[in-house]
C-alpha positions in Angstrom: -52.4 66.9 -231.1 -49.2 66.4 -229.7 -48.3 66.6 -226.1 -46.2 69.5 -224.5 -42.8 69.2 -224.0 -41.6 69.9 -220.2 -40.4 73.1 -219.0 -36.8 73.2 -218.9 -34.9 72.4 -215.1 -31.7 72.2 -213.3 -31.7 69.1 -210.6 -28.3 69.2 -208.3 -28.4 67.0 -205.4 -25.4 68.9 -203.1 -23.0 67.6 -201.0 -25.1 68.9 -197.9 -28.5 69.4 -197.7 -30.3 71.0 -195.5 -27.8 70.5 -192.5 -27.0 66.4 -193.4 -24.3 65.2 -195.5 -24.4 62.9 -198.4 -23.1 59.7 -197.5 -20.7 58.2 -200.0 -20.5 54.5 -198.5 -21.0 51.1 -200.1 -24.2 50.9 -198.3 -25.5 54.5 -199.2 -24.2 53.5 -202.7 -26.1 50.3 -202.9 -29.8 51.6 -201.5 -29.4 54.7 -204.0 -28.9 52.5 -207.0 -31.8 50.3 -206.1 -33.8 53.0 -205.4 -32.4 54.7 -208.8 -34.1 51.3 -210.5 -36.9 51.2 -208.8 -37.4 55.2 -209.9 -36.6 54.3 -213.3 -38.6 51.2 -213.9 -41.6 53.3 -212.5 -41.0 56.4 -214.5 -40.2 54.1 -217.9 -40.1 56.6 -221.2 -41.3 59.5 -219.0 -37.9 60.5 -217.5 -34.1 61.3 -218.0 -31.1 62.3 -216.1 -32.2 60.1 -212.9 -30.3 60.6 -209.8 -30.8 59.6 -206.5 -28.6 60.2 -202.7 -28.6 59.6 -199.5 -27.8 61.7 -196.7 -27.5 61.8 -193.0 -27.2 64.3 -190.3 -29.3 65.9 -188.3 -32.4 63.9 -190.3 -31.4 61.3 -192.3 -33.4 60.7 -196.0 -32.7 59.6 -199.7 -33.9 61.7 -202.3 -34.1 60.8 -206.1 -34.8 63.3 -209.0 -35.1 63.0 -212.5 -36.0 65.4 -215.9 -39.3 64.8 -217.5 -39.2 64.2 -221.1 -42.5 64.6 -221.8 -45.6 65.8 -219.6 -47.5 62.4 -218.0 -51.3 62.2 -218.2 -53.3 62.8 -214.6 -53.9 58.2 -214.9 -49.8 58.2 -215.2 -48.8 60.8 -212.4 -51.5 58.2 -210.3 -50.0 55.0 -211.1 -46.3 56.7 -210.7 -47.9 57.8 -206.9 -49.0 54.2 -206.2 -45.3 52.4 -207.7 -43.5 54.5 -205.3 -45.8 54.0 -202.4 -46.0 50.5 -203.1 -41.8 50.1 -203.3 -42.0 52.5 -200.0 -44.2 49.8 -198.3 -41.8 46.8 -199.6 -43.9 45.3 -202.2 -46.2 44.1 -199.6 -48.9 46.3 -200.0 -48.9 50.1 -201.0 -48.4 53.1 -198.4 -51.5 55.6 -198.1 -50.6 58.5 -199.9 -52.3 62.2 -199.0 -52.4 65.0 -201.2 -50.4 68.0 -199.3 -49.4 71.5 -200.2 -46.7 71.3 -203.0 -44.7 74.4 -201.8 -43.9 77.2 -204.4 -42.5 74.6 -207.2 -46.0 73.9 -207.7 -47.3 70.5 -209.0 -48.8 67.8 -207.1 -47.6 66.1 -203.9 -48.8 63.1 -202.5 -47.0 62.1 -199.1 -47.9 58.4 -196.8 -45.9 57.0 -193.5 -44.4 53.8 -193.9 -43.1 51.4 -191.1 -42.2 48.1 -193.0 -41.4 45.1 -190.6 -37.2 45.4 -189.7 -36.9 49.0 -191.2 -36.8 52.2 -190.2 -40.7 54.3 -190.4 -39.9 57.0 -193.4 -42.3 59.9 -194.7 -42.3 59.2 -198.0 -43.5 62.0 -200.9 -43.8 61.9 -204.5 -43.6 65.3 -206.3 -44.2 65.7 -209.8 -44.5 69.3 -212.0 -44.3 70.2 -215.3 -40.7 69.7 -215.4 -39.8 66.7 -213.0 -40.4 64.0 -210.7 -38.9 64.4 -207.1 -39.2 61.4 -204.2 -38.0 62.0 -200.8 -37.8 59.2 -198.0 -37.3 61.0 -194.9 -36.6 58.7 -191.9 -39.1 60.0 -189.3 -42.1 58.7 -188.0 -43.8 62.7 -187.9 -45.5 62.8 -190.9 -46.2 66.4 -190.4 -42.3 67.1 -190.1 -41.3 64.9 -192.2 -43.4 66.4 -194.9 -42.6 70.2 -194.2 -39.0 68.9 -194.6 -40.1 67.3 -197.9 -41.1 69.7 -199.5 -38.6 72.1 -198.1 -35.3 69.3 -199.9 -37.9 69.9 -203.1 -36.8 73.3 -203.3 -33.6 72.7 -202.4 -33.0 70.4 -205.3 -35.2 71.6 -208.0 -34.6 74.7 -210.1 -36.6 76.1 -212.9 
């Protein structure tokens, strides 16, 4: 029995977002691309059409999208969860990840505050549907804002 193919989506990551701009500078440049290997090496013959941005403005955050090319199993959507809280914590040991509301898109949504030593605390989520994987850092230590806000760049960036 072969496994479903994803349901076709349109991923855009705007020039603004919600209020912030995308930054274009070397340093926004650099922490995209090694979040866009990071994404990738996690995701590894599960996605296509990887993109990742960072923006700043009235909240500041990095989001990273990609297509699915096939549907993961429930044991791969969990270790793609625990890779990206894991990066989020800097390797050193994994962020705690809650399940929360996934907004209209539907899916699963699994959100954790990290504060690594010399950074900047971030709400990180992880949101993956039948179509795509979405991650969002948003640099806040609210969890509860930074979540609603989350889910709200979701929508934003994901179209079905």
């Amino acid at each position: 029995m072969g496994q479903q193919k994803p349901k076709p989506v349109t991923l855009t990551l705007p020039p603004t977002l919600e209020g912030s701009a995308q930054l274009t500078t070397g340093a926004a440049q650099q922490a995209a691309s090694a979040m866009s290997t990071q994404f990738g090496n996690a995701t590894t013959g599960y996605t296509t059409d990887l993109n990742t941005a960072v923006y700043k403005g009235p909240t500041s955050f990095l989001i990273t999208t990609a297509k699915l090319t096939r549907r993961p199993t429930p044991a791969d959507r969990n270790s793609f969860v625990t890779n990206f809280a894991k990066g989020a914590a800097g390797q050193a040991s994994a962020v705690s990840m809650a399940k929360v509301p996934p907004g209209p898109l539907g899916g699963s949504t699994e959100c954790g505050l990290t504060a690594p030593a010399n950074s900047v605390p971030a709400v990180v989520c992880v949101s993956i549907d039948d179509s795509a994987i979405v991650f969002v850092a948003v640099y806040t230590d609210d969890l509860v804002s930074g979540t609603m806000l989350a889910t709200e760049l979701r929508g934003d960036v994901e179209h079905k």
